[in-house]
C-alpha positions in Angstrom: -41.1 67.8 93.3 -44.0 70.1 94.1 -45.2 72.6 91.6 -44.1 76.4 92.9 -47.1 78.8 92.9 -44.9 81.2 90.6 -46.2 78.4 88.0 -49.8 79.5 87.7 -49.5 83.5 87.8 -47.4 86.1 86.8 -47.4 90.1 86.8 -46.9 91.8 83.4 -46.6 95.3 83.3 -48.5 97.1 80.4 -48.2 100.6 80.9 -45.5 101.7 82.9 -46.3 104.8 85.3 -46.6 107.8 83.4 -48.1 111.0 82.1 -49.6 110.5 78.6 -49.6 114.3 77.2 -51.7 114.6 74.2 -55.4 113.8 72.7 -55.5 110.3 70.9 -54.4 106.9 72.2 -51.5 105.3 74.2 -50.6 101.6 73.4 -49.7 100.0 76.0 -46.9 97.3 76.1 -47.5 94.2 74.9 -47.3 91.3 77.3 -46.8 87.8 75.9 -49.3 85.3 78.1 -46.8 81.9 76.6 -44.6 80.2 78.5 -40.7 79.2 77.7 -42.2 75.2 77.6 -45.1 76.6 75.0 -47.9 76.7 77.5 -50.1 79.9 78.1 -51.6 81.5 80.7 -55.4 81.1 79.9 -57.3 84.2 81.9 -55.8 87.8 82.7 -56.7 90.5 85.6 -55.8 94.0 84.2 -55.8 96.6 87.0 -55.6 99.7 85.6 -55.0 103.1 87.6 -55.7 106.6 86.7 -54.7 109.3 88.5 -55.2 113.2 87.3 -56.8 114.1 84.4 -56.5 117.9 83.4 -57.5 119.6 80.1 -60.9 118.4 80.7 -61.1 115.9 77.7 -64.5 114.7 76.9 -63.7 111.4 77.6 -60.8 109.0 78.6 -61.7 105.2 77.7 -59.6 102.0 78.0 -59.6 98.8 76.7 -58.0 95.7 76.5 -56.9 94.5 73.3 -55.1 91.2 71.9 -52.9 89.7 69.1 -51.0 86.8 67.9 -48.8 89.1 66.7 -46.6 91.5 68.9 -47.1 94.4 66.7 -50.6 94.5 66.8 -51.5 94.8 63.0 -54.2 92.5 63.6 -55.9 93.7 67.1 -59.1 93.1 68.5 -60.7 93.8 71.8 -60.1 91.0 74.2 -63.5 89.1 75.3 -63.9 91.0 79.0 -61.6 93.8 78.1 -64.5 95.9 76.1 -63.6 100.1 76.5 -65.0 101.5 79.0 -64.9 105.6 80.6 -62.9 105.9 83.1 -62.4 109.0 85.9 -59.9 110.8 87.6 -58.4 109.2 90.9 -60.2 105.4 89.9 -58.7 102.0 89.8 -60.4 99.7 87.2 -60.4 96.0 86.8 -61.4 93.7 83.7 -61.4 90.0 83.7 -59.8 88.9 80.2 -60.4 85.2 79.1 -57.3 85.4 76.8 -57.8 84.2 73.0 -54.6 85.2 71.7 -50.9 85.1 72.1 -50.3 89.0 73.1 -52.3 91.5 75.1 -51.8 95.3 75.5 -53.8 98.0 77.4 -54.8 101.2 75.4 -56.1 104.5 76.9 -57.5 107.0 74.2 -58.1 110.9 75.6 -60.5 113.0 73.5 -61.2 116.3 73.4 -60.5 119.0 75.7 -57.1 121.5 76.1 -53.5 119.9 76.1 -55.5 116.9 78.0 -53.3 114.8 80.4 -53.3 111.9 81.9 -52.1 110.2 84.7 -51.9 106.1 84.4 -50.5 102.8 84.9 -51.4 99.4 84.2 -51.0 95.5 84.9 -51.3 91.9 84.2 -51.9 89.4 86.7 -52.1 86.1 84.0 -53.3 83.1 85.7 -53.3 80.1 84.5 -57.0 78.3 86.0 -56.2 75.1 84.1 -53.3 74.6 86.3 -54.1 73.8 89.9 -52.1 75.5 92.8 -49.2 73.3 94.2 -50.6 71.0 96.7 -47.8 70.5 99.3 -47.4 67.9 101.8 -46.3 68.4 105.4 -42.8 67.9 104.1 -43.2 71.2 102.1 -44.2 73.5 104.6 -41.5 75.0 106.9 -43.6 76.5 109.8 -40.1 77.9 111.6 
């Protein structure tokens, strides 16, 4: 039986749409890149959107960090996910070679008046070891 393509990638929602209302830092959810038979997803896409920004903080950075552990008493930035500045009405993207079990999206506000910020954010794991499904004529229904 061929392989289905849902094998290689899934989507794994960090941060669901919302409004974080305050200076400091949002943790994002964390998303867990193992699979029920114990294999992993090896690489990551975070997409990250931000919408408005109002306050005018000084800055609004995000960055990917990763875990073994769910909670995150252990974090460290993800190797590709390094913080970065982001703007008002921007989509981002950072390619994460996942080294860990668990990764989470964080967006830190500083400064400013009762700063908000509009944002969501993604996970599109992908698993590069494992090759798409190749399917034979039988496969394909072309009705």
């Amino acid at each position: 039986m061929p392989k289905e393509l849902g094998q290689n990638f899934s989507k794994s929602i960090s941060i669901p749409i919302q409004i974080i209302p305050s200076t400091g830092s949002l943790d994002g959810n964390a998303v867990d890149t193992y699979l029920a038979d114990g294999s992993a997803f090896d690489t990551a896409l975070a997409l990250i959107e931000i919408g408005n920004i109002t306050g005018t903080p000084t800055s609004v950075k995000v960055k990917i960090e990763e875990d073994d552990d769910a909670a995150f008493g252990g974090a460290s930035v993800a190797d590709g996910g390094a913080e970065i500045t982001v703007a008002q009405d921007h989509s981002y993207t950072m390619e994460i070679k996942r080294a860990k079990r668990y990764l989470r999206m964080v967006v830190t506000t500083d400064g400013g008046t009762t700063p908000t910020v509009e944002c969501f954010g993604v996970f599109l794991l992908w698993s590069a070891a494992k090759p798409f499904p190749r399917l034979s004529a039988d496969d394909i229904d072309n009705s």
